[in-house]
N, C-alpha and C positions, 0 to 999 in steps of 0.2 A: 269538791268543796272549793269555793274559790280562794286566789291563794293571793298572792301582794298586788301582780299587776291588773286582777280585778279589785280588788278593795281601793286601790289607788285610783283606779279608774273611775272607781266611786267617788271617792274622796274628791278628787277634782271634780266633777259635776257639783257636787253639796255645796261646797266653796263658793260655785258661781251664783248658785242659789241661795242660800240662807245665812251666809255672814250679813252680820248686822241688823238681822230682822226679830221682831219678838214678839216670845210664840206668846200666841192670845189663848186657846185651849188645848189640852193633850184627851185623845179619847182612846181610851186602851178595850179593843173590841175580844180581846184573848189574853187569859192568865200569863198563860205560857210564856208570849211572846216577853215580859218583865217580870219571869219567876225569878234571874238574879238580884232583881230589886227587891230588898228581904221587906220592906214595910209593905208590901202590897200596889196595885195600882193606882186605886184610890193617889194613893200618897205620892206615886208617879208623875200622875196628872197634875197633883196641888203645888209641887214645889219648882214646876214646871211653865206655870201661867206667868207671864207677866217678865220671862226672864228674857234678857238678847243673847243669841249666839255671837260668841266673839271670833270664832274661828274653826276651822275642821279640819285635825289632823288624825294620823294615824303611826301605830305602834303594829311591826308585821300584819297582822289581819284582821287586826283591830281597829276601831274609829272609834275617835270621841270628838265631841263637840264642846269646847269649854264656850262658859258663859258668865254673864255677869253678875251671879253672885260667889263667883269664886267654884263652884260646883263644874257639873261635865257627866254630857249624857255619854254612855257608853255603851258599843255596838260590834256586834259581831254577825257577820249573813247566817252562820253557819252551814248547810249543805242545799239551801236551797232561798235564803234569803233578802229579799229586794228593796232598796231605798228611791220612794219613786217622785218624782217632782209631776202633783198632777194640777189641772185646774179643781177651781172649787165645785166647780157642776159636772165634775167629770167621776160616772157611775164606779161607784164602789168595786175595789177586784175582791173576786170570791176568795181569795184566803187572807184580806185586807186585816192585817193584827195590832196596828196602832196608827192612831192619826193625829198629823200635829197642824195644828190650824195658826196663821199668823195674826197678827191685827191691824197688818196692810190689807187683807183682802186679797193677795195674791196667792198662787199656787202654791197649796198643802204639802209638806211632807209624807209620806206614806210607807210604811211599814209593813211588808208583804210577804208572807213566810205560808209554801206550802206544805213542809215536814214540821215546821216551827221548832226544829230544831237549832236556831238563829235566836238570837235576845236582847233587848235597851235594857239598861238601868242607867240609874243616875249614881255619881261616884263626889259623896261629900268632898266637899274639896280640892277634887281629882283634874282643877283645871290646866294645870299645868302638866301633871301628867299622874291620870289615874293610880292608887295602889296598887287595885285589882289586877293590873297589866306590865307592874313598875319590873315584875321580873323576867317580862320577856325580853331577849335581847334587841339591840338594833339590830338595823336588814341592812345590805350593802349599798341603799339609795342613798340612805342616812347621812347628813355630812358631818356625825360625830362617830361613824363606823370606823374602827381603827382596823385599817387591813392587817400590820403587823400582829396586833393581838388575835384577832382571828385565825392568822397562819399560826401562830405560836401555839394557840388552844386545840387546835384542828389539831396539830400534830405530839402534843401532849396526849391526843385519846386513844386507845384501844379499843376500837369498833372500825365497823366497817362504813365507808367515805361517806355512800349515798345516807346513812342513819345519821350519818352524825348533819350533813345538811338540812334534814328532817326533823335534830332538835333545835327546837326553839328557844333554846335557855344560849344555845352557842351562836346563832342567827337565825334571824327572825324570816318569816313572810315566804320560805322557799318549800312550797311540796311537793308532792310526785311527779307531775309535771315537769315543771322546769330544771327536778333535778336531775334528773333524765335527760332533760334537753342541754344543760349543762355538762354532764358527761359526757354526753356524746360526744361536743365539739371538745373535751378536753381529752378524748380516746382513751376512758378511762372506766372501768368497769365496774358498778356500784359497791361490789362487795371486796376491792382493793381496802388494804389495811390505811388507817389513815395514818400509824407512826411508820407506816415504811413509805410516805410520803416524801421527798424532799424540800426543801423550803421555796425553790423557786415552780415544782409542779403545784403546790396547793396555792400559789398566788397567781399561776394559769387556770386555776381551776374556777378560782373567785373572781376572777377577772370572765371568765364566760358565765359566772354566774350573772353578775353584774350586767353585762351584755343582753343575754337570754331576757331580765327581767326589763331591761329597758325598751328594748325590741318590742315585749309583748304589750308594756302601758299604751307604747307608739301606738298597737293595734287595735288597742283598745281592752284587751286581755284575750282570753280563750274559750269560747262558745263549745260546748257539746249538746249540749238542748236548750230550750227557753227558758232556764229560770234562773241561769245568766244574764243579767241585763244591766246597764245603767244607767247613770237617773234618770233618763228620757225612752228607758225601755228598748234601746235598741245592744243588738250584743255584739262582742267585740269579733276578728277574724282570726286569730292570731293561732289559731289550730290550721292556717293555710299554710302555714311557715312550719312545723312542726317535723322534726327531723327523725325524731326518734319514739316519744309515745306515740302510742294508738296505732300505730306500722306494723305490727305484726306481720312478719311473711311478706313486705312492700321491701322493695331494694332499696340498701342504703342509698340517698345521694354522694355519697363520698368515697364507696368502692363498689357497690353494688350487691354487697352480700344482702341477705332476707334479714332484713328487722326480727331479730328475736323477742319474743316473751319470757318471762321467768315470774315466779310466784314472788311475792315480798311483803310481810308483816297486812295478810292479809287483804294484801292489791297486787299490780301486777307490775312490774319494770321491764323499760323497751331498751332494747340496746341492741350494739351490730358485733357479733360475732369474730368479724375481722378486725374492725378497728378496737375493739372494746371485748379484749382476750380476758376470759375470769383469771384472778392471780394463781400462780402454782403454788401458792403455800396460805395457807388457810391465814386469817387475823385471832391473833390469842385471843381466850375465853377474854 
């Protein structure tokens, strides 16, 4: 699933393209793809025409697009889906789920989802910053991310490190990926407890989080097959640089021991054995 530094990735193409243009028709070619839009598509489309996009921001993994009626389309790839800037004579893509036409005449928006488990809706209101999304936290790009309160919350919980970067109510935009790759660089083992933390290791740890996620936008984010892409269709590198997922069994670069696997909430976590010892004393229930 793509995680911040492709969504962002997104998010800055959109930006170049469709601030300030207004959309002339929306054609919703799949239910699916605006089943969180409870009125239906129909009604997607309608309150959609005629409106300009004012800007394109994003909440962790989230996009919305506020516009000028005060409203804000709202967007999530989910595991497999694409926001494509095409020409207008440019052939239809076979799992093409919404299309939003301008009345400049210039290159469509496109909506491209082959699990179509990805979705637009429109969020009354929501220009400023959608409900639907209002309880996800900030990510650490954020410039109203308060590090202190994060270190303070991190080490207020009772779980283990790598889950609690994982929930999105404590920070936003960070998945298996980079929390992984985050750890690695902070020689810290996912299933460390996060209150036997101390307050200057968990503001090491956010700090290569922060790192980690800026590196990968640099890159453009992290390609494993095609249906990563952004808005011009091309995918990011940022799986070149990768230290620790997807290495199984490949030697650490920083000691040389074998990239470990381990199972974890149903995916898998890559860490190096030397650098990143499991803790000797389990984290309380």
């Amino acid at each position: 699933m793509p995680e911040l530094p492709e969504v962002e990735t997104v998010r800055q193409g959109l930006s170049r393209w469709v601030i300030g243009r207004r959309i002339h028709a929306v054609e919703v070619r799949h239910p699916r793809a605006v089943r969180r839009h409870a009125p239906g598509g129909a009604h997607f489309a309608d309150v959609l025409a005629g409106r300009k996009v004012l800007d394109v921001r994003r909440r962790g993994k989230y996009l919305w697009l506020p516009l000028d009626s005060g409203d804000a389309v709202v967007g999530h790839l989910g595991m497999s889906g694409q926001l494509l800037l095409q020409p207008t004579d440019a052939p239809d893509e076979t799992h093409l789920r919404v299309r939003f036409r301008f009345d400049d005449g210039g290159p469509e928006l496109r909506f491209v989802d082959q699990r179509t488990f990805g979705g637009l809706s429109v969020s009354e209101g929501g220009g400023t910053l959608p409900a639907e999304i209002a309880h996800i936290a900030r990510d650490p790009l954020d410039p109203e991310f308060s590090d202190a309160e994060f270190v303070a919350a991190l080490r207020r919980r009772r779980t283990e490190v790598k889950r609690a970067l994982l929930d999105q109510s404590l920070i936003s935009g960070v998945g298996n990926i980079y929390a992984d790759e985050a750890l690695w660089r902070a020689g810290l083992h996912g299933t460390r407890s996060t209150d036997a933390l101390t307050g200057p290791a968990a503001q090491r740890l956010l700090a290569h989080v922060r790192d980690v996620l800026g590196e990968a936008i640099t890159a453009g984010g992290t390609s494993f097959d095609a249906l990563y892409v952004n808005v011009n269709g091309e995918s990011g590198y940022f799986d070149r640089s990768l230290n620790a997922y997807g290495r199984e069994g490949q030697p650490c670069r920083r000691c040389g021991a074998p990239i470990r696997r381990e199972a974890f909430m149903n995916r898998s976590s890559y860490s190096c054995p030397r650098c990143q010892p499991r803790p000797r004393i389990k984290p309380r229930p």
